[in-house]
SEDREN-755843 format. One record per atom (N, C-alpha, C): chain; residue in three letters; x, y, z. Coordinates in nm, 3 decimals, decimal comma, m for minus. Layout:
BEGIN
+---+-----+---------+---------+---------+
: c :   r :      c1 :      c2 :      c3 :
+---+-----+---------+---------+---------+
: A : ala :       X :       Y :       Z :
...
+---+-----+---------+---------+---------+
***
This chain:
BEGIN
+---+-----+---------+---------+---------+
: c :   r :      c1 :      c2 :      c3 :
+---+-----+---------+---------+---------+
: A : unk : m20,001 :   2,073 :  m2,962 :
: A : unk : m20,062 :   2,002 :  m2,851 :
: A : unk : m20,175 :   1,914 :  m2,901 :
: A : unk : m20,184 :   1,761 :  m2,846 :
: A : unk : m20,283 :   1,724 :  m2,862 :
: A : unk : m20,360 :   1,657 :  m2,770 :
: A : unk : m20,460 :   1,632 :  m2,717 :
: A : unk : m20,505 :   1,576 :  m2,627 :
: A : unk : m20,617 :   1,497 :  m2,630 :
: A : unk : m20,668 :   1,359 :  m2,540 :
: A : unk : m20,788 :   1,291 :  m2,567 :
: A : unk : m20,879 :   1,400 :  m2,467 :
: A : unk : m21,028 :   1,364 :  m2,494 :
: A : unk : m21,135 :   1,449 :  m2,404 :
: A : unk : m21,190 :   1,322 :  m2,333 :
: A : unk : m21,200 :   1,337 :  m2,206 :
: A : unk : m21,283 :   1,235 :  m2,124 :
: A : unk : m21,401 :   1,285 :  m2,062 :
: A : unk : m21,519 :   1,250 :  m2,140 :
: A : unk : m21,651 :   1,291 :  m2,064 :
: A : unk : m21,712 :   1,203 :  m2,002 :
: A : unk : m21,791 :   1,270 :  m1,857 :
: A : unk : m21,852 :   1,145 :  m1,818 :
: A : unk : m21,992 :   1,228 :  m1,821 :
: A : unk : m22,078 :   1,186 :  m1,793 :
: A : unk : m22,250 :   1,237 :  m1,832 :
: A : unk : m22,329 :   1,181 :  m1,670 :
: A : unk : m22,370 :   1,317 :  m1,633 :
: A : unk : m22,448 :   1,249 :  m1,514 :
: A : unk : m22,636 :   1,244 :  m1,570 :
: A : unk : m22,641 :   1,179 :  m1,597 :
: A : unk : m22,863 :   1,124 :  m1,669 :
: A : unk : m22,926 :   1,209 :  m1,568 :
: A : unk : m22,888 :   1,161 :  m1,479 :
: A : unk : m22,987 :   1,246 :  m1,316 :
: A : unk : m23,020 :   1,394 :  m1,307 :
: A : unk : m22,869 :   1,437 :  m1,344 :
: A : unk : m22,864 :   1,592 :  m1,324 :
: A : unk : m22,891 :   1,684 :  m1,449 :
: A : unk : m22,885 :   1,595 :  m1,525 :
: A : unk : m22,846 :   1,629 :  m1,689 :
: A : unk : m22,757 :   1,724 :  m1,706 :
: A : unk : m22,628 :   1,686 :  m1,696 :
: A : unk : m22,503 :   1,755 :  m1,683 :
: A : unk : m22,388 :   1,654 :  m1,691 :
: A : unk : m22,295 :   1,707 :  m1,723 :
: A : unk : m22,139 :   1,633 :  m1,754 :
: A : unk : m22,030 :   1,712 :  m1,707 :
: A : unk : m21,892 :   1,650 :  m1,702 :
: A : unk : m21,801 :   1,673 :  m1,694 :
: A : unk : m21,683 :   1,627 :  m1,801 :
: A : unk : m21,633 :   1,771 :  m1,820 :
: A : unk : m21,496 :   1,693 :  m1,914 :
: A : unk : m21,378 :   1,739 :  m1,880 :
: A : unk : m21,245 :   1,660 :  m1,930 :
: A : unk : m21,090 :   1,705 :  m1,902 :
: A : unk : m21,066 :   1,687 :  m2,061 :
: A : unk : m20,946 :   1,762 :  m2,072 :
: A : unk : m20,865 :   1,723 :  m2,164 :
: A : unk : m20,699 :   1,700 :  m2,087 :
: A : unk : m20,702 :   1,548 :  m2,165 :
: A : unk : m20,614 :   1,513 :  m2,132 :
: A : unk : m20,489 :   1,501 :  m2,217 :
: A : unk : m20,357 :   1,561 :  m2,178 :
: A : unk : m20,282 :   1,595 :  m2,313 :
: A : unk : m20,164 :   1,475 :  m2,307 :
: A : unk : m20,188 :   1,460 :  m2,475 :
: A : unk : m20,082 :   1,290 :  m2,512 :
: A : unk : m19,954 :   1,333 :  m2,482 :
: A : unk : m19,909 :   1,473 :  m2,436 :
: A : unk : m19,781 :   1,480 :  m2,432 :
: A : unk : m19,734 :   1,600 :  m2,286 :
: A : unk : m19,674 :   1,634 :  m2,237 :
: A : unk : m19,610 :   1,779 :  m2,150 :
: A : unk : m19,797 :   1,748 :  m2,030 :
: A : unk : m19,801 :   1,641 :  m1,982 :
: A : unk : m19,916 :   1,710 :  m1,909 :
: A : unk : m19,915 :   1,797 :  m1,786 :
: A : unk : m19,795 :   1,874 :  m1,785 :
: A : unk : m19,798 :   1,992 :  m1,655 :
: A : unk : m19,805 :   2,107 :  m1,733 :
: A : unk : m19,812 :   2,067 :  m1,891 :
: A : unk : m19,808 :   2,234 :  m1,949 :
: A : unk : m19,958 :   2,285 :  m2,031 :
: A : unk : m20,039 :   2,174 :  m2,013 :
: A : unk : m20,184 :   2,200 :  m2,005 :
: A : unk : m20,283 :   2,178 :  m1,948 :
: A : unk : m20,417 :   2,251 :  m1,871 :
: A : unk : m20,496 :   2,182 :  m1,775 :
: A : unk : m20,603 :   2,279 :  m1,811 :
: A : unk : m20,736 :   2,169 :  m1,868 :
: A : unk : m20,837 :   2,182 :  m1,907 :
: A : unk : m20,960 :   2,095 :  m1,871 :
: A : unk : m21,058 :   2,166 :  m1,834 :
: A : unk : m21,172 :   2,122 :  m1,805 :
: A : unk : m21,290 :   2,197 :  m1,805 :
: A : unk : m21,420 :   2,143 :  m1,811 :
: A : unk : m21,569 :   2,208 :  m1,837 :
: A : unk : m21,681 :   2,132 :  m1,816 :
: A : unk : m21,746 :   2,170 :  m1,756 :
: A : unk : m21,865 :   2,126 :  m1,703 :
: A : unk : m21,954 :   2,171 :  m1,807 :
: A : unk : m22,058 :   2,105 :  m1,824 :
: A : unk : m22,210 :   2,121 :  m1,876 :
: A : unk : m22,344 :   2,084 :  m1,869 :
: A : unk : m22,435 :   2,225 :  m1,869 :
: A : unk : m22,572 :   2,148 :  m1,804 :
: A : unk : m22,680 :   2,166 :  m1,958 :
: A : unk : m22,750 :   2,043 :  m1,907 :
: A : unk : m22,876 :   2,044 :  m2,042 :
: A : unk : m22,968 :   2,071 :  m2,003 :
: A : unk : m23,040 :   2,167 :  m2,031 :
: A : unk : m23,184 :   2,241 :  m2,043 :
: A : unk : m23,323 :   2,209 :  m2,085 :
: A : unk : m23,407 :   2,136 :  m2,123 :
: A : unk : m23,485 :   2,149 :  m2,207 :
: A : unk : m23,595 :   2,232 :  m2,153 :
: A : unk : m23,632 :   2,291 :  m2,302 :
: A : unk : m23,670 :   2,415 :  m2,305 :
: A : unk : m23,795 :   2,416 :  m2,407 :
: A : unk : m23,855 :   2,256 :  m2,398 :
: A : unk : m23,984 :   2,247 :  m2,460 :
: A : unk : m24,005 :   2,199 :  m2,585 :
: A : unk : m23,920 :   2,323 :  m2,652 :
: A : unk : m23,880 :   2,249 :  m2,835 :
: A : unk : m23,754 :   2,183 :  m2,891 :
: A : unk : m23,678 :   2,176 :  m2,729 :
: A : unk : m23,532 :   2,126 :  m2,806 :
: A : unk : m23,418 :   2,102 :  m2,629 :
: A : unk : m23,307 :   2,146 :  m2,667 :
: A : unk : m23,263 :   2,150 :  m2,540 :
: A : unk : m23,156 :   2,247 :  m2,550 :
: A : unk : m23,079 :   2,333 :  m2,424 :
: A : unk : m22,993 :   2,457 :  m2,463 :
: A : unk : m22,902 :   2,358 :  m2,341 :
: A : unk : m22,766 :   2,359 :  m2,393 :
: A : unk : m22,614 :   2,323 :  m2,361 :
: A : unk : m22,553 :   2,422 :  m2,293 :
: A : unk : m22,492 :   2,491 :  m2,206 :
: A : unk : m22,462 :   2,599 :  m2,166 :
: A : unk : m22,339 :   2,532 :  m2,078 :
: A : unk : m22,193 :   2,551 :  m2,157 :
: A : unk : m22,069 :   2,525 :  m2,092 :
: A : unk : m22,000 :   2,600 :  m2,081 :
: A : unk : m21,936 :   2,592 :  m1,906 :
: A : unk : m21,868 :   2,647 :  m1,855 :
: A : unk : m21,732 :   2,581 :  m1,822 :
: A : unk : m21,574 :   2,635 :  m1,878 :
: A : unk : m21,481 :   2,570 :  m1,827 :
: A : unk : m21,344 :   2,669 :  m1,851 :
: A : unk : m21,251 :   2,605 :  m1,799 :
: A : unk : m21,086 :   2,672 :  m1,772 :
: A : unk : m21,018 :   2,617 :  m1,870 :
: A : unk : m20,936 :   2,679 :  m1,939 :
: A : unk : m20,820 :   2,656 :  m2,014 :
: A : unk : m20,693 :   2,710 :  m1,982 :
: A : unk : m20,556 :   2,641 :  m1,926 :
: A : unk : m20,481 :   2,700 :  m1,891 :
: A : unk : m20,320 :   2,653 :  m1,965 :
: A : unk : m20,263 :   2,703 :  m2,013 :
: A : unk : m20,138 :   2,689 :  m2,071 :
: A : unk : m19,998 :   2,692 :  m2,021 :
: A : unk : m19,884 :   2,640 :  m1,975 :
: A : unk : m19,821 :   2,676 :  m1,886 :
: A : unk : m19,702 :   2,676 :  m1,960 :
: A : unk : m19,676 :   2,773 :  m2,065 :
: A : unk : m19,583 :   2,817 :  m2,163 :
: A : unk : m19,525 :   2,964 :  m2,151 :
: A : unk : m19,409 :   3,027 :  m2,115 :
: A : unk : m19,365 :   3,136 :  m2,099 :
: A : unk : m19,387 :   3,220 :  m2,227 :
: A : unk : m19,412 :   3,326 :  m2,238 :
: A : unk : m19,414 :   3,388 :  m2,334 :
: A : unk : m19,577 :   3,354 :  m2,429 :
: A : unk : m19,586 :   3,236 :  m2,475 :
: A : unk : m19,713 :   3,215 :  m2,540 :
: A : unk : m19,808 :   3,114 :  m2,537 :
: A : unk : m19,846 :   3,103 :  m2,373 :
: A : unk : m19,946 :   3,045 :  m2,338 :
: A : unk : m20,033 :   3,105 :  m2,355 :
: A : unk : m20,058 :   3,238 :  m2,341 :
: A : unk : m20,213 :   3,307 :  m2,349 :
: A : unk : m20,237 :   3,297 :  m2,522 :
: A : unk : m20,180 :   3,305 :  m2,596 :
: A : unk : m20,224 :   3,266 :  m2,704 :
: A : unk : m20,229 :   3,129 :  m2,781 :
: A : unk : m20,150 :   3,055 :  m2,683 :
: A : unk : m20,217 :   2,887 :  m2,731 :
: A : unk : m20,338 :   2,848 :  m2,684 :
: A : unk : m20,350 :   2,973 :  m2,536 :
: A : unk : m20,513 :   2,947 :  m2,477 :
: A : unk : m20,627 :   2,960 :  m2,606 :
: A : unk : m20,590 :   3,093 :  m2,616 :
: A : unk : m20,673 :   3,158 :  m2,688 :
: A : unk : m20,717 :   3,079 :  m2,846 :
: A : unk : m20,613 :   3,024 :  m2,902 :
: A : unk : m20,646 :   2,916 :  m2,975 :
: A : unk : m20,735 :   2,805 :  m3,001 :
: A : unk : m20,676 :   2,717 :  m2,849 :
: A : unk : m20,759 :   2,610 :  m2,820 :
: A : unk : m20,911 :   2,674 :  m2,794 :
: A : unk : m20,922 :   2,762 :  m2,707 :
: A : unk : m21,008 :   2,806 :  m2,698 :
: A : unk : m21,141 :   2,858 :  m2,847 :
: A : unk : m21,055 :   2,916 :  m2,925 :
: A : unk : m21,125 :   2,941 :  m3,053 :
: A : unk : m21,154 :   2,779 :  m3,143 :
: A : unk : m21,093 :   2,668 :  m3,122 :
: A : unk : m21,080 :   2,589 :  m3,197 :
: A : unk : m21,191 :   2,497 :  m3,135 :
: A : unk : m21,207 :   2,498 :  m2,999 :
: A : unk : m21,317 :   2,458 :  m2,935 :
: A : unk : m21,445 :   2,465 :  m2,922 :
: A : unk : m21,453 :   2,609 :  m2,936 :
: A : unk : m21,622 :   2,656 :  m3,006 :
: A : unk : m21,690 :   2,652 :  m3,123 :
: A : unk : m21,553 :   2,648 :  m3,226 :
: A : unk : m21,556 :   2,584 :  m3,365 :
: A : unk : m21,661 :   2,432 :  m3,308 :
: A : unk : m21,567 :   2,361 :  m3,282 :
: A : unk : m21,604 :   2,203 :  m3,251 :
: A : unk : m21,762 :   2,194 :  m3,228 :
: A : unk : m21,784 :   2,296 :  m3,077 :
: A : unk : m21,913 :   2,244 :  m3,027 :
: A : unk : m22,011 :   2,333 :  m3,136 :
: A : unk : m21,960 :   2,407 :  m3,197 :
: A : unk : m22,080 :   2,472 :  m3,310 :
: A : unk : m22,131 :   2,351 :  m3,408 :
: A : unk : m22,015 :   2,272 :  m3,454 :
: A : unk : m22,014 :   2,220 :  m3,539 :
: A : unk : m22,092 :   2,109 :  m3,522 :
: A : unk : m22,040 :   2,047 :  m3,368 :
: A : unk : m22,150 :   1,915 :  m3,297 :
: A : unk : m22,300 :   1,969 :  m3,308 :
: A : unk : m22,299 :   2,101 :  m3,244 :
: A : unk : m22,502 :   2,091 :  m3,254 :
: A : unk : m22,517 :   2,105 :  m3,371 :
: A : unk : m22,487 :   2,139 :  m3,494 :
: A : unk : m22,541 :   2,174 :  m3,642 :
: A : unk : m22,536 :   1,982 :  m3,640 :
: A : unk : m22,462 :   1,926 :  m3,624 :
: A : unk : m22,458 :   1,760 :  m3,674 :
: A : unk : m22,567 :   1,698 :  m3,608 :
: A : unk : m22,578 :   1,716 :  m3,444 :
: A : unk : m22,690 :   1,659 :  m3,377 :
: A : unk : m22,846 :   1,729 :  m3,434 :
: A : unk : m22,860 :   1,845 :  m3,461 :
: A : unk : m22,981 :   1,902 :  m3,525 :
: A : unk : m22,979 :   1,835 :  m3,694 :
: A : unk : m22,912 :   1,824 :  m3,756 :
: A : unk : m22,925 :   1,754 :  m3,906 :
: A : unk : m22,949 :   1,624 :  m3,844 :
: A : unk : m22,907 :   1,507 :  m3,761 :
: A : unk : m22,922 :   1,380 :  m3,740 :
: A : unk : m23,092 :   1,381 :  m3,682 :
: A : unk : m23,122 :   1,472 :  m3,649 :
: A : unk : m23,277 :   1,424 :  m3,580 :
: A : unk : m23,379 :   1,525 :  m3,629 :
: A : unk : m23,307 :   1,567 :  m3,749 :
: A : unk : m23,383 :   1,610 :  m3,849 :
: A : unk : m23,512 :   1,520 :  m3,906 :
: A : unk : m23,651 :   1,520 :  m3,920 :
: A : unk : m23,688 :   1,429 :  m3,988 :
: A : unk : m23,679 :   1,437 :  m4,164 :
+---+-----+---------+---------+---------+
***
């Protein structure tokens, strides 16, 4: 499976919304997550909440579970990049 991510960012609320949108079968995946930004004085805390759903007999719960693991990879990887970039 592969899919583009479409975020949009609300400034006001300091929060976003995302989908993933899949390049191929899009009735056999439906994903999305919201997120709110915090600041918290010395920095800011990200705290996302969202659904991953697979619509594969037999081994959707473990393509969830995948994407799902492959996803937290990602956003680990984004704050270590955004904390090195504004590193002085």
């Amino acid at each position: 499976l592969t899919w583009v991510e479409e975020t949009t960012y609300d400034l006001a609320t300091r929060s976003s919304r995302s989908r993933l949108l899949p390049d191929h079968y899009p009735d056999r995946l439906i994903a999305s997550a919201t997120a709110v930004f915090v600041d918290t004085g010395s920095g800011t805390t990200r705290t996302i909440d969202g659904d991953v759903a697979v619509r594969m007999p037999l081994v959707g719960g473990k393509v969830e579970r995948a994407i799902v693991s492959g996803l937290r990879e990602h956003l680990a990887d984004e704050a270590r990049l955004a904390i090195d970039f504004m590193a002085p």
